[in-house]
PDB file with SEQRES, HELIX, SHEET and CRYST1 records, atoms N, CA, C and O in Angstrom:
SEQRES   1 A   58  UNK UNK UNK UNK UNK UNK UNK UNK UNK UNK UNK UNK UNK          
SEQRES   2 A   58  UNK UNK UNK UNK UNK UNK UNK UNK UNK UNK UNK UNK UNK          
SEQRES   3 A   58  UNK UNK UNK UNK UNK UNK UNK UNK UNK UNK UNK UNK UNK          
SEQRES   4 A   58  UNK UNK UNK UNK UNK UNK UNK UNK UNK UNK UNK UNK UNK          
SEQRES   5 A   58  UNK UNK UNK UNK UNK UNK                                      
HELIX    1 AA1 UNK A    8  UNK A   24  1                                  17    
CRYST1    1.000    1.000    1.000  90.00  90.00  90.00 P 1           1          
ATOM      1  N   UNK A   1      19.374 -29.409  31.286  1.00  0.00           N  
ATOM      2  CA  UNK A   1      19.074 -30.040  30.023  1.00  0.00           C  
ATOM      3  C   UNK A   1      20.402 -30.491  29.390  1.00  0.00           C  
ATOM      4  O   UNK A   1      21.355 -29.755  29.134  1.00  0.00           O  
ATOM      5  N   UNK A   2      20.292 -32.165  29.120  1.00  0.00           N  
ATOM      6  CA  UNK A   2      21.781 -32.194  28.037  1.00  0.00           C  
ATOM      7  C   UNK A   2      21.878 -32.239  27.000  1.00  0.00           C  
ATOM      8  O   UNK A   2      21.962 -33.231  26.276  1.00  0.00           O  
ATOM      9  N   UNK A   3      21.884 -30.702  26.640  1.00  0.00           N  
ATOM     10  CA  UNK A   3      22.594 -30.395  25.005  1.00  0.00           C  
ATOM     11  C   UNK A   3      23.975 -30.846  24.571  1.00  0.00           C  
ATOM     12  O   UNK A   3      24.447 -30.671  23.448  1.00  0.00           O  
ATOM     13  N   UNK A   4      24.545 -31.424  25.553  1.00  0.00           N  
ATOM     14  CA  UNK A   4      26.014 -31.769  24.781  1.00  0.00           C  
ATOM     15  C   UNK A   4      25.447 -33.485  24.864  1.00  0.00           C  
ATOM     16  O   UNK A   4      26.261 -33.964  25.652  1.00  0.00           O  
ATOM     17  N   UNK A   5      25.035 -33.975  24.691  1.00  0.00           N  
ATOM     18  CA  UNK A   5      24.695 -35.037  24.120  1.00  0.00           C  
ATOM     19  C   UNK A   5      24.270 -35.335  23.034  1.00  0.00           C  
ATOM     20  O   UNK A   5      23.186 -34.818  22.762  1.00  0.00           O  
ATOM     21  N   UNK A   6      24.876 -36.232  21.994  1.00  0.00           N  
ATOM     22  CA  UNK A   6      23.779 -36.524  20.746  1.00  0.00           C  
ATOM     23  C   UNK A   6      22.325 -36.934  21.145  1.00  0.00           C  
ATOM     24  O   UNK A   6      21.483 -36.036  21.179  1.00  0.00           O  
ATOM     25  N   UNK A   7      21.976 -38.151  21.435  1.00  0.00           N  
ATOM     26  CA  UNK A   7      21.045 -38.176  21.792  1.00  0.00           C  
ATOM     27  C   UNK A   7      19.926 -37.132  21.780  1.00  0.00           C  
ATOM     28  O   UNK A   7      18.896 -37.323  21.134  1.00  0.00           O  
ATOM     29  N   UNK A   8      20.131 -36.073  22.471  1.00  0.00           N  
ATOM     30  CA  UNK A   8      19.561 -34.908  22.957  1.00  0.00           C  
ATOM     31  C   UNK A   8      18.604 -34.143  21.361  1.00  0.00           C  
ATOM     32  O   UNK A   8      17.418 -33.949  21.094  1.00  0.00           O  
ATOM     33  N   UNK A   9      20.038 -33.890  20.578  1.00  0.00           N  
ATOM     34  CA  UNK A   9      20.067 -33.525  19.127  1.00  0.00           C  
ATOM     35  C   UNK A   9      18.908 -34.696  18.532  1.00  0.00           C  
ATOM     36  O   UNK A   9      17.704 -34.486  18.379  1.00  0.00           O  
ATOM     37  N   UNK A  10      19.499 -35.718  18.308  1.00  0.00           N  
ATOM     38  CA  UNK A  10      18.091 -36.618  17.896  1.00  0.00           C  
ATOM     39  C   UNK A  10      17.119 -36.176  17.606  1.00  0.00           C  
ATOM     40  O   UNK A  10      16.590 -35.595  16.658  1.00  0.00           O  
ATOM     41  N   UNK A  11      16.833 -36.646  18.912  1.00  0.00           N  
ATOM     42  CA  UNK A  11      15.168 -36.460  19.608  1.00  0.00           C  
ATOM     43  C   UNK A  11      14.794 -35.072  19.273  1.00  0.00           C  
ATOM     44  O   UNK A  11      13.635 -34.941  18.881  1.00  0.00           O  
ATOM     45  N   UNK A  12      15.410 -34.167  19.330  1.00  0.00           N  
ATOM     46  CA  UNK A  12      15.176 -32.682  19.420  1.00  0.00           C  
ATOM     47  C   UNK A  12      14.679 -32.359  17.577  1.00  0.00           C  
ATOM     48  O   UNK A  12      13.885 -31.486  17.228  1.00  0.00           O  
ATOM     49  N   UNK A  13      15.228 -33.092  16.873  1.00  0.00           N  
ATOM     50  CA  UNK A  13      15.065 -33.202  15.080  1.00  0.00           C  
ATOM     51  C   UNK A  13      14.160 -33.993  14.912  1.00  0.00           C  
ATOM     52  O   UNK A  13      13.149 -33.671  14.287  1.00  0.00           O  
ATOM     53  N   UNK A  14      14.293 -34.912  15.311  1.00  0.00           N  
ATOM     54  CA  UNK A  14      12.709 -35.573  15.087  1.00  0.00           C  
ATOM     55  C   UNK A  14      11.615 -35.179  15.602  1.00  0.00           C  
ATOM     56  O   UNK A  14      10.669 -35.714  15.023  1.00  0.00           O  
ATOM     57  N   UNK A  15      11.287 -34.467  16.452  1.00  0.00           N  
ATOM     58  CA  UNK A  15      10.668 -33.852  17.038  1.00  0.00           C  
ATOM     59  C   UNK A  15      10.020 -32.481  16.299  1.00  0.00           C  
ATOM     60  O   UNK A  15       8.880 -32.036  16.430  1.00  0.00           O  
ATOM     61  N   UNK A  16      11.143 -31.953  15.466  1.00  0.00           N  
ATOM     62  CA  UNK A  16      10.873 -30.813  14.342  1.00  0.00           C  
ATOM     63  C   UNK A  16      10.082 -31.341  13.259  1.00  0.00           C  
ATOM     64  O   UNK A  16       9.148 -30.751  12.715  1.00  0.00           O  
ATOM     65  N   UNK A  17      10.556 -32.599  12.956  1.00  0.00           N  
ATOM     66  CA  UNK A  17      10.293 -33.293  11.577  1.00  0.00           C  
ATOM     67  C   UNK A  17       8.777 -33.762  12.167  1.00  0.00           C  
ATOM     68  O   UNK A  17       7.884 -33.099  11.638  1.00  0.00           O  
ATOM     69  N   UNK A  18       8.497 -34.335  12.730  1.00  0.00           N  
ATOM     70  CA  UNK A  18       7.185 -34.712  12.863  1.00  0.00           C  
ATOM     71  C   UNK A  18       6.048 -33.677  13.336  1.00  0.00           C  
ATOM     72  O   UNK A  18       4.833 -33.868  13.300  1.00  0.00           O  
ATOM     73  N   UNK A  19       6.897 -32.256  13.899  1.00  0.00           N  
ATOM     74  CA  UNK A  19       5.568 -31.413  13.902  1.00  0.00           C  
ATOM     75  C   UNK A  19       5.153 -30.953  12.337  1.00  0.00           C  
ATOM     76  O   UNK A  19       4.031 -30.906  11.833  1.00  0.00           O  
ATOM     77  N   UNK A  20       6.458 -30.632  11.754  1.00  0.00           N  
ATOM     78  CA  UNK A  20       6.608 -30.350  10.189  1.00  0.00           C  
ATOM     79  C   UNK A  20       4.997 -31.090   9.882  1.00  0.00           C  
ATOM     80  O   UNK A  20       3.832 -30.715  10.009  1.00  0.00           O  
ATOM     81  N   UNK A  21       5.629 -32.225   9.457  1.00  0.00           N  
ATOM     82  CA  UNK A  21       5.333 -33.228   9.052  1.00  0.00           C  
ATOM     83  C   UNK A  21       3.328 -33.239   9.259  1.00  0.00           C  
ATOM     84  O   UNK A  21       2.499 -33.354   8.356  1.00  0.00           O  
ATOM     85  N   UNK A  22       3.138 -33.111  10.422  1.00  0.00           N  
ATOM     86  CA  UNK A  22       1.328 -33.242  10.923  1.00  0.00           C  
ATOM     87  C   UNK A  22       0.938 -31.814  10.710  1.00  0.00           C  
ATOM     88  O   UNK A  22      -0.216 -31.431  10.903  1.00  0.00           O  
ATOM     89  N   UNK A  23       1.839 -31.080  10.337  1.00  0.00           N  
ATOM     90  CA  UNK A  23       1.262 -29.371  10.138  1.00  0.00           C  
ATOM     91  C   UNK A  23       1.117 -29.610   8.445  1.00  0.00           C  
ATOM     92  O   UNK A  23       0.122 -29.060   7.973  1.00  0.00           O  
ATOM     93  N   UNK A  24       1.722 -30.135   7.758  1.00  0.00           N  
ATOM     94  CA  UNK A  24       1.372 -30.182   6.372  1.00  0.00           C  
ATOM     95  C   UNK A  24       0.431 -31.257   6.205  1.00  0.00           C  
ATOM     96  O   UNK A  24      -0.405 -31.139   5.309  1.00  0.00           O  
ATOM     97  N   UNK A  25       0.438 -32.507   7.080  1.00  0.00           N  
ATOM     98  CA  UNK A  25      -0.604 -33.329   6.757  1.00  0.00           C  
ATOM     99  C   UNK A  25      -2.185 -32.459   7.141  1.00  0.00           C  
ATOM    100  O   UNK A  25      -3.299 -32.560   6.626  1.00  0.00           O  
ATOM    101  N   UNK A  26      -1.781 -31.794   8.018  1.00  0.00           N  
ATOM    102  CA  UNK A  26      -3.240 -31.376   8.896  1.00  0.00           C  
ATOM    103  C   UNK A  26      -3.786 -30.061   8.521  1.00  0.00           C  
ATOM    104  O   UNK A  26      -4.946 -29.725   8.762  1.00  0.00           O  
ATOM    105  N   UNK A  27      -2.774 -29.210   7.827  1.00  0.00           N  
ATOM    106  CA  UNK A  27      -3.229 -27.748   7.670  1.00  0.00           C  
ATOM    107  C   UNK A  27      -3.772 -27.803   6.071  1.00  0.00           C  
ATOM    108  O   UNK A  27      -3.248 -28.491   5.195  1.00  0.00           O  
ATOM    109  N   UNK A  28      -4.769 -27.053   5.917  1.00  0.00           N  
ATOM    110  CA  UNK A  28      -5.015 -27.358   4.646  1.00  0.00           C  
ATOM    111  C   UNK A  28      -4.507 -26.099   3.279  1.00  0.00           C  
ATOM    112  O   UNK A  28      -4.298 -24.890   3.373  1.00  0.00           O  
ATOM    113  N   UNK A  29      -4.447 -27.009   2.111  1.00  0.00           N  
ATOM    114  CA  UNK A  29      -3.680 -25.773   1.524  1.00  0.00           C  
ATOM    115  C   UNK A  29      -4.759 -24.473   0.828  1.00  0.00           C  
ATOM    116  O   UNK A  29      -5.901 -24.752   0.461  1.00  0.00           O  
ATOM    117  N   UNK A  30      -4.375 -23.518   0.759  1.00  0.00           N  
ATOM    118  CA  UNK A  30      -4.694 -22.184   0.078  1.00  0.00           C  
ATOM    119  C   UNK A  30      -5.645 -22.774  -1.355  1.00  0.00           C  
ATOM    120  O   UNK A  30      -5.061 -23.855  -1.274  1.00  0.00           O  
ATOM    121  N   UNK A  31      -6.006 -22.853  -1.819  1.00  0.00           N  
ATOM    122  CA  UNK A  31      -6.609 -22.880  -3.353  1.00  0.00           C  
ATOM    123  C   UNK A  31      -7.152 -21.711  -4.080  1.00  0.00           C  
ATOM    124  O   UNK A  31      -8.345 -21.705  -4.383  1.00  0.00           O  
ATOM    125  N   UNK A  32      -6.261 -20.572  -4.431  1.00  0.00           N  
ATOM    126  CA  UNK A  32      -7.468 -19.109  -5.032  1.00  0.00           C  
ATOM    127  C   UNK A  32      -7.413 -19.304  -6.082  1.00  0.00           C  
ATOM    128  O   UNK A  32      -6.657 -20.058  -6.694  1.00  0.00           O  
ATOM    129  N   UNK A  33      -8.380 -18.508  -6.512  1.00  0.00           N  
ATOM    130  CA  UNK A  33      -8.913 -18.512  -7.747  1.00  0.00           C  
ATOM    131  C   UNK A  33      -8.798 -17.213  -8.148  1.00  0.00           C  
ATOM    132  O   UNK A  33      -9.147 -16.378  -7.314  1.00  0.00           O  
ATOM    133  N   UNK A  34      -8.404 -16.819  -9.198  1.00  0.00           N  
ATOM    134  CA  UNK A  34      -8.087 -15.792 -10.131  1.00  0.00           C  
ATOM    135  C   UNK A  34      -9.481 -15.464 -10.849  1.00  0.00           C  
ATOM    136  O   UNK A  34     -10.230 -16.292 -11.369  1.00  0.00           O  
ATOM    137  N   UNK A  35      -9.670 -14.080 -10.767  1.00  0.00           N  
ATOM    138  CA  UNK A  35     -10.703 -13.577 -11.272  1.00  0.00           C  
ATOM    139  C   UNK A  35     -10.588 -12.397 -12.044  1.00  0.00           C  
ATOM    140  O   UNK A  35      -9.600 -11.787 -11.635  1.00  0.00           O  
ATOM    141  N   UNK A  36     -11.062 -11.878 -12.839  1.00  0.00           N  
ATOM    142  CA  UNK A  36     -10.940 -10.554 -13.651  1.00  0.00           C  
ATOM    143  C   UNK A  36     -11.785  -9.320 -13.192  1.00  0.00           C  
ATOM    144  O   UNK A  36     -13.004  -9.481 -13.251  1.00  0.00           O  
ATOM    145  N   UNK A  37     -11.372  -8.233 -12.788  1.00  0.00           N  
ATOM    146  CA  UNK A  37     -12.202  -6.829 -12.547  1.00  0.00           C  
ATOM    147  C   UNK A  37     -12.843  -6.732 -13.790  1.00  0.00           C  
ATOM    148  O   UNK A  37     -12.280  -6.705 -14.885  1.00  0.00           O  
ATOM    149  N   UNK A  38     -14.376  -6.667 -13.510  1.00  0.00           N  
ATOM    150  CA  UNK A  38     -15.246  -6.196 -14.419  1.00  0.00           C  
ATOM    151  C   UNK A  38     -15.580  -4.562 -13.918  1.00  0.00           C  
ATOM    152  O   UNK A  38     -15.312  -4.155 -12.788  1.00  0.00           O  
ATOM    153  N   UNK A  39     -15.915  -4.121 -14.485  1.00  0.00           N  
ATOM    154  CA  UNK A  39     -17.081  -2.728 -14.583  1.00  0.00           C  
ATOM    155  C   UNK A  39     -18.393  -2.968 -15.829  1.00  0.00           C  
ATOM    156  O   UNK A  39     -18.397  -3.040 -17.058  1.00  0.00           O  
ATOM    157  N   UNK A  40     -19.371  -3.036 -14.825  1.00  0.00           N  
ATOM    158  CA  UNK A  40     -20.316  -2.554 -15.840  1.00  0.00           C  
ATOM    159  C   UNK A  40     -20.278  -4.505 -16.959  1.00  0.00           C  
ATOM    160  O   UNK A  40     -20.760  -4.895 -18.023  1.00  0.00           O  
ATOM    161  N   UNK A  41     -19.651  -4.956 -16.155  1.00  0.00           N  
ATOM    162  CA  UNK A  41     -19.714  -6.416 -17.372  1.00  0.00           C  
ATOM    163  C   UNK A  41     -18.564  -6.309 -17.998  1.00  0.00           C  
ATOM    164  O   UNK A  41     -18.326  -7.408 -18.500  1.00  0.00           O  
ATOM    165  N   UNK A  42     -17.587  -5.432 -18.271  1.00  0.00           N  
ATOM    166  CA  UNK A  42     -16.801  -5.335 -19.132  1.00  0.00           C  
ATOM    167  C   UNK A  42     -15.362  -4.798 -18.273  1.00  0.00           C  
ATOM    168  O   UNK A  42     -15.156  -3.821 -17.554  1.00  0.00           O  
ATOM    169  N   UNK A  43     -14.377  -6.103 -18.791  1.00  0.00           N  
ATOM    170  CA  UNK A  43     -13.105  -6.017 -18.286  1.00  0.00           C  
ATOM    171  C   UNK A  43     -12.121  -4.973 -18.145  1.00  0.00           C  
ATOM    172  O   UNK A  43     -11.675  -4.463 -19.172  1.00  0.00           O  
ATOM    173  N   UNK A  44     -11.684  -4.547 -16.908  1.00  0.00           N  
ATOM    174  CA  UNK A  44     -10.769  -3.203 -16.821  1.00  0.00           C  
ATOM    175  C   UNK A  44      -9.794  -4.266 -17.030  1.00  0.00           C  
ATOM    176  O   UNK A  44      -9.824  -5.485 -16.863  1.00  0.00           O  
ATOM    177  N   UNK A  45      -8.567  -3.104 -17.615  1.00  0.00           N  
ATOM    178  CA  UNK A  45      -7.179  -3.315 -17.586  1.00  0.00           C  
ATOM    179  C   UNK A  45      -6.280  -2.971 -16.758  1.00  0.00           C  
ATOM    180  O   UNK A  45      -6.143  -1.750 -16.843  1.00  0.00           O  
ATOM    181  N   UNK A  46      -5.410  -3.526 -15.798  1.00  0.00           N  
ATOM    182  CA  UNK A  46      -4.536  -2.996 -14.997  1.00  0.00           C  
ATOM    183  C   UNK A  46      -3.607  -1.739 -15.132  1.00  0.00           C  
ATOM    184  O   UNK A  46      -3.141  -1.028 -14.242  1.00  0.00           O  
ATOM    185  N   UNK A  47      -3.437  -1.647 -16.827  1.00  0.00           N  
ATOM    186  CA  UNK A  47      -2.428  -0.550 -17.325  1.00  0.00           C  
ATOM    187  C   UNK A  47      -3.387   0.078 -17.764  1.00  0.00           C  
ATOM    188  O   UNK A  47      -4.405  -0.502 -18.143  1.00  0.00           O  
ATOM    189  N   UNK A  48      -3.247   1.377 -17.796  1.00  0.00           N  
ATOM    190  CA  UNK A  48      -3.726   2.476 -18.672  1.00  0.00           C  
ATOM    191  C   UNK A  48      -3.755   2.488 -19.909  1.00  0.00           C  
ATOM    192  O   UNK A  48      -2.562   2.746 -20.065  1.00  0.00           O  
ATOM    193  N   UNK A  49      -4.100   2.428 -20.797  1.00  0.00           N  
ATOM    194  CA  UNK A  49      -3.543   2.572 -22.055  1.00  0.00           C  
ATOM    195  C   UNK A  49      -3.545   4.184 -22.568  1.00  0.00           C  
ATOM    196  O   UNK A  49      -2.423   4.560 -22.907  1.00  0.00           O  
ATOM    197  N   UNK A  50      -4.331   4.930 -22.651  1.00  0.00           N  
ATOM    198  CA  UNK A  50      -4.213   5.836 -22.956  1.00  0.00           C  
ATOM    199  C   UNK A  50      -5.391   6.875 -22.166  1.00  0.00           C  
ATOM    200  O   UNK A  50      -6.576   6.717 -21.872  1.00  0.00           O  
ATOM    201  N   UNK A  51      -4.449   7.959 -22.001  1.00  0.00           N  
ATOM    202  CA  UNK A  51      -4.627   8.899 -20.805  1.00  0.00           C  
ATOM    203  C   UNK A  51      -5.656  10.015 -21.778  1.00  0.00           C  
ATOM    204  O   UNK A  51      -5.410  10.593 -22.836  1.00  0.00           O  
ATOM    205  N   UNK A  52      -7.304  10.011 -20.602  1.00  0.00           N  
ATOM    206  CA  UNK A  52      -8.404  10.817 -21.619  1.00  0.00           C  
ATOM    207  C   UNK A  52      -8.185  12.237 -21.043  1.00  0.00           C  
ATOM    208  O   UNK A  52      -8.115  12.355 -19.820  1.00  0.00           O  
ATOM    209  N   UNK A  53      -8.088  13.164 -21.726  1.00  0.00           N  
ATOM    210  CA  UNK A  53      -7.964  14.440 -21.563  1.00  0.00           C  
ATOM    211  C   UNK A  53      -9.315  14.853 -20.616  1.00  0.00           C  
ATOM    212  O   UNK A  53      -9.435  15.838 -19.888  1.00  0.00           O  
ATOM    213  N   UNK A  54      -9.967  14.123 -20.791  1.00  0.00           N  
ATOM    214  CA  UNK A  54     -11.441  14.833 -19.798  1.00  0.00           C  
ATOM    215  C   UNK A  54     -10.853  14.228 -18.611  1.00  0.00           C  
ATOM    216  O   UNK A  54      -9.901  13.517 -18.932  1.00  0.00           O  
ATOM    217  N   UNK A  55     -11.027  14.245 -17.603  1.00  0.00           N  
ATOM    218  CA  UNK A  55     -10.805  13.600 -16.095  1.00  0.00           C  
ATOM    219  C   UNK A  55     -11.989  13.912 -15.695  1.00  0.00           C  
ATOM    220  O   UNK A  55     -11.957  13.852 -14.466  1.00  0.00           O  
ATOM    221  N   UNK A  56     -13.182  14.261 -16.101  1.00  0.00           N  
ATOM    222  CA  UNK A  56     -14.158  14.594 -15.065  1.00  0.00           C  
ATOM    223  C   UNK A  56     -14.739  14.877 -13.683  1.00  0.00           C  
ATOM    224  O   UNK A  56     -15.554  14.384 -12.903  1.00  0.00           O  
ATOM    225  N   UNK A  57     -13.926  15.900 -13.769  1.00  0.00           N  
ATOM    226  CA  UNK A  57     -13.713  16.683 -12.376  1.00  0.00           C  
ATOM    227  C   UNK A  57     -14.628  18.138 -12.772  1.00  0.00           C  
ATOM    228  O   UNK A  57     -15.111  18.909 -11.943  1.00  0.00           O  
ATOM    229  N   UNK A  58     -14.677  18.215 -13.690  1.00  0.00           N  
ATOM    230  CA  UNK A  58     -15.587  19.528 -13.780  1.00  0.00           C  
ATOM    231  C   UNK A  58     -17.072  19.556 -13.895  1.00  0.00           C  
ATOM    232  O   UNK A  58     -17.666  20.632 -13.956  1.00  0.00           O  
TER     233      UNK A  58                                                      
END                                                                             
């Protein structure tokens, strides 16, 4: 193979650029959607706010 050729380099970059290139034309993108944890209908909070002395374990 001649790597000490420009040429070689070229072809070898364009070759990157156009797979690039048909992988973003062709792959499709992600779209999520953000949603909120309900319980029961009604929104949990990620943080705690305040810690209930019952834990209901008993």
């Amino acid at each position: 193979m001649p790597t000490c050729d420009w040429q070689f380099w070229v072809v070898t970059i364009v070759m990157i650029a156009s797979i690039w290139l048909l992988k973003m034309v062709l792959m499709p993108k992600k779209k999520g959607t953000k949603t909120t944890l309900t319980v029961g209908g009604k929104p949990v909070d990620k943080k705690i706010k305040s810690k209930s002395k019952d834990c209901g374990c008993g």
